[in-house]
Kinemage of the C-alpha trace (Angstrom):
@kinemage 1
@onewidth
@group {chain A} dominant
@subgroup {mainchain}
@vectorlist {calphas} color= white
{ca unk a 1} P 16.669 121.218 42.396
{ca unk a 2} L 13.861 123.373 44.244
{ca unk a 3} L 12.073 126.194 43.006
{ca unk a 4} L 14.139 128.479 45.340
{ca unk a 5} L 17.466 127.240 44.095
{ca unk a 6} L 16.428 127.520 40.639
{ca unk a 7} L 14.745 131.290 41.305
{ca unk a 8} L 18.022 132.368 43.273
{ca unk a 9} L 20.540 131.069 40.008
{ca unk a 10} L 18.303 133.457 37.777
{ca unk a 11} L 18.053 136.184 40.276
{ca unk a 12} L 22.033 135.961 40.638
{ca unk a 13} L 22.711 135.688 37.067
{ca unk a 14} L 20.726 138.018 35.866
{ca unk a 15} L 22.517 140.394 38.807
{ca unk a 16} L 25.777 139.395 37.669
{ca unk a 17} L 25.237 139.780 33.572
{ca unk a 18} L 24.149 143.022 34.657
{ca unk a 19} L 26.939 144.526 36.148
{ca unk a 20} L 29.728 142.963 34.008
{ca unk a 21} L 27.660 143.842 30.932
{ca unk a 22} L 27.379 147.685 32.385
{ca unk a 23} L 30.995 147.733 33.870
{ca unk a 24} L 32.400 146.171 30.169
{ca unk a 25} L 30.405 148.836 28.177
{ca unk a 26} L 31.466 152.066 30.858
{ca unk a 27} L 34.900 150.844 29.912
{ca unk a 28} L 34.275 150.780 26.171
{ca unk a 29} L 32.481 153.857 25.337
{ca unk a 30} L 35.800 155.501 26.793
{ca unk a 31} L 37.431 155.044 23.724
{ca unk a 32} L 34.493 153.684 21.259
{ca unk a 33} L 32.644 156.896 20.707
{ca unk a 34} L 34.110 156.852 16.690
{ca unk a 35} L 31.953 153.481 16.583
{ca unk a 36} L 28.633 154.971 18.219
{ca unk a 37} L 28.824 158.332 18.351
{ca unk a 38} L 28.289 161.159 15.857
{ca unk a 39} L 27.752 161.906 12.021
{ca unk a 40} L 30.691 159.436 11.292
{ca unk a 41} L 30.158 157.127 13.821
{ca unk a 42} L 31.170 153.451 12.530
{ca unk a 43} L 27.978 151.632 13.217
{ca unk a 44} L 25.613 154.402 12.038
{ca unk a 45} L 22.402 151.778 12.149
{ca unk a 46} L 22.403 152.350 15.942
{ca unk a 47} L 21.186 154.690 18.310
{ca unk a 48} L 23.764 158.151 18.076
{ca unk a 49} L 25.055 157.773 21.849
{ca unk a 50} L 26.388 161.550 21.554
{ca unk a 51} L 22.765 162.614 20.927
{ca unk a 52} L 21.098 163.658 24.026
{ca unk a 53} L 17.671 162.422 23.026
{ca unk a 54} L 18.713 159.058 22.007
{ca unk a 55} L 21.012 158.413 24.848
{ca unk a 56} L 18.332 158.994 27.785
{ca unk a 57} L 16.006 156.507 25.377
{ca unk a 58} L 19.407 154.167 25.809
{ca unk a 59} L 19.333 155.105 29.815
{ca unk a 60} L 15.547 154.525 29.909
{ca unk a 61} L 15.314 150.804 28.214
{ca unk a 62} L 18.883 149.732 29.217
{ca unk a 63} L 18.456 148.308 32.306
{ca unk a 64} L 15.012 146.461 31.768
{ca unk a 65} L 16.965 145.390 28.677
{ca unk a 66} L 19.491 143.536 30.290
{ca unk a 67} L 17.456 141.975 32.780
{ca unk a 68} L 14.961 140.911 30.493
{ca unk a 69} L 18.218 139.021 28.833
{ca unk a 70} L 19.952 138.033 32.432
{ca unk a 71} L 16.329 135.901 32.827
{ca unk a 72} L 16.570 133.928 29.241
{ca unk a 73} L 20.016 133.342 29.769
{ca unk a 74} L 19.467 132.322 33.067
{ca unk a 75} L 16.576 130.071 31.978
{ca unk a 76} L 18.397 128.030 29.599
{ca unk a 77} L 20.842 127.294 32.019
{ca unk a 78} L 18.808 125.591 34.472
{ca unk a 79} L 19.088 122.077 33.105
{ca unk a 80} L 22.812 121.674 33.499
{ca unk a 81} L 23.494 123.189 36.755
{ca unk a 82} L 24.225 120.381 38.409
{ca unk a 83} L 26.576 119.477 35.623
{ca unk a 84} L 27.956 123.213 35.630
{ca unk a 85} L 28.127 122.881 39.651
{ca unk a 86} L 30.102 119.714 40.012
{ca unk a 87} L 33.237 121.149 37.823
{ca unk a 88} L 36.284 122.914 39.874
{ca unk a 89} L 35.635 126.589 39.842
{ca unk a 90} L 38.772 127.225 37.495
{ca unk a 91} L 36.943 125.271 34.737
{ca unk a 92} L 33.230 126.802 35.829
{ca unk a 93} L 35.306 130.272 35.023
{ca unk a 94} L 36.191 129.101 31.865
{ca unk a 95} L 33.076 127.456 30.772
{ca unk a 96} L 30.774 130.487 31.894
{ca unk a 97} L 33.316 132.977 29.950
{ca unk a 98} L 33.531 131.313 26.713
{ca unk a 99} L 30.051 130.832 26.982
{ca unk a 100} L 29.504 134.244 26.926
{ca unk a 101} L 32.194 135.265 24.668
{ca unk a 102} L 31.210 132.671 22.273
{ca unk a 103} L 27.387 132.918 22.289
{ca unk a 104} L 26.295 136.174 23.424
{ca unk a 105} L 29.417 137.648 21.066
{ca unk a 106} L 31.508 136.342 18.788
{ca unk a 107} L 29.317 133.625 17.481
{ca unk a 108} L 26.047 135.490 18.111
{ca unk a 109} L 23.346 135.517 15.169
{ca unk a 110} L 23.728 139.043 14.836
{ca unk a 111} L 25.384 140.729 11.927
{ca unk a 112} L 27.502 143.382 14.069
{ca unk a 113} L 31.084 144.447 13.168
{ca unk a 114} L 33.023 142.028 15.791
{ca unk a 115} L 30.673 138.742 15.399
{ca unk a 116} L 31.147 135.886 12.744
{ca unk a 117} L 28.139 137.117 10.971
{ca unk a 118} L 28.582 140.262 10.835
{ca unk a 119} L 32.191 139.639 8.846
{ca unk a 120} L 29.970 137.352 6.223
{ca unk a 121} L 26.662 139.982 6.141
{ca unk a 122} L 27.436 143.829 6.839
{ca unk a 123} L 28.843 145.931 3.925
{ca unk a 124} L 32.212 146.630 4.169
{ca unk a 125} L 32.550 150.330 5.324
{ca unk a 126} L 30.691 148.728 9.129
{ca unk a 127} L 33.938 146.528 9.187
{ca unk a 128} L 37.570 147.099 10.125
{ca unk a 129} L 40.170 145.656 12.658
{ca unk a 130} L 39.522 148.650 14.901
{ca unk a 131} L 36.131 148.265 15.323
{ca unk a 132} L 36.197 144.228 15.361
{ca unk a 133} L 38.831 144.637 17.889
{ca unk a 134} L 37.498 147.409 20.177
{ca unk a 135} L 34.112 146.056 20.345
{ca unk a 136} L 35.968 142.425 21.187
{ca unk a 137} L 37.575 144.035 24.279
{ca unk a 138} L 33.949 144.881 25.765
{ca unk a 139} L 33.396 141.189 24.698
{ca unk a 140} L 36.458 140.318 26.709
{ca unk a 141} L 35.911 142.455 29.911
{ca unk a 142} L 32.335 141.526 29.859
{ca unk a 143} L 32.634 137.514 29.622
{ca unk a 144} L 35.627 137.421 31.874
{ca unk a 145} L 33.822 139.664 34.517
{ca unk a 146} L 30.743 137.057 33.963
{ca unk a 147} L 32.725 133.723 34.399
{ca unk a 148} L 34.843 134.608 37.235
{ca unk a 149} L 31.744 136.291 39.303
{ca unk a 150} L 29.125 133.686 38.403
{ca unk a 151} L 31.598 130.816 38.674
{ca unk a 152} L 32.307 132.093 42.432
{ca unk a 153} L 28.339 133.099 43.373
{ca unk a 154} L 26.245 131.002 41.207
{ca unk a 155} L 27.588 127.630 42.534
């Protein structure tokens, strides 16, 4: 593959991790403020998003934040798209969705209250089936909204 081709795939993934990852996390902190907002927030070794001060730092780095990861996970990418291009786009879907559900999320190396390691390393008042499960439907939104947009424009 070309330089272009391979500059476009990053351009376009990063693009499209960026916009499910926002749309997934609009539609989460609708009902997710007991996990990152205020004195009894869930996750209280994050930012307080009901602080003003803390959320325009969140607004400020956010966006270079996610393109910053858009370009790695783009990058590592770049040896199997021509593997990733030949499959039917039901199966690129699939693939590019449990990709991101299973390695950006679930089975991330992060101790967070919805990933494997989190269950085996956080003390037990960050962990509980609401949390695990609310923070699993951003996971959800996000990888589906990732696998059927980049399996459609990437390829």
């Amino acid at each position: 593959m070309a330089v272009i081709e391979y500059t476009v795939f990053v351009a376009g993934f990063t693009v499209i991790h960026t916009f499910a990852y926002t749309v997934a996390g609009v539609v989460e902190l609708q009902f997710a403020e007991f996990i990152y907002g205020g004195e009894d927030r869930r996750v209280d070794f994050v930012r307080d998003m009901t602080i003003p001060e803390e959320s325009s730092r969140i607004g400020l780095v956010f966006l270079p934040a996610q393109l910053a990861r858009g370009v790695l996970m783009a990058i590592v990418l770049l040896p199997l798209l021509g593997a990733i291009g030949d499959l039917t786009y039901g199966i690129r879907v699939a693939f590019l969705a449990g990709l991101m559900f299973v390695y950006a999320d679930l089975a991330s190396a992060v101790p967070f209250p919805n990933t494997i390691e989190g269950l085996v390393y956080l003390e037990e008042e960050y962990i509980s089936r609401d949390a695990f499960l609310t923070i699993q439907f951003e996971a959800v939104v996000y990888s589906l909204l990732f696998g059927l947009s980049g399996g459609w424009f990437l390829f």
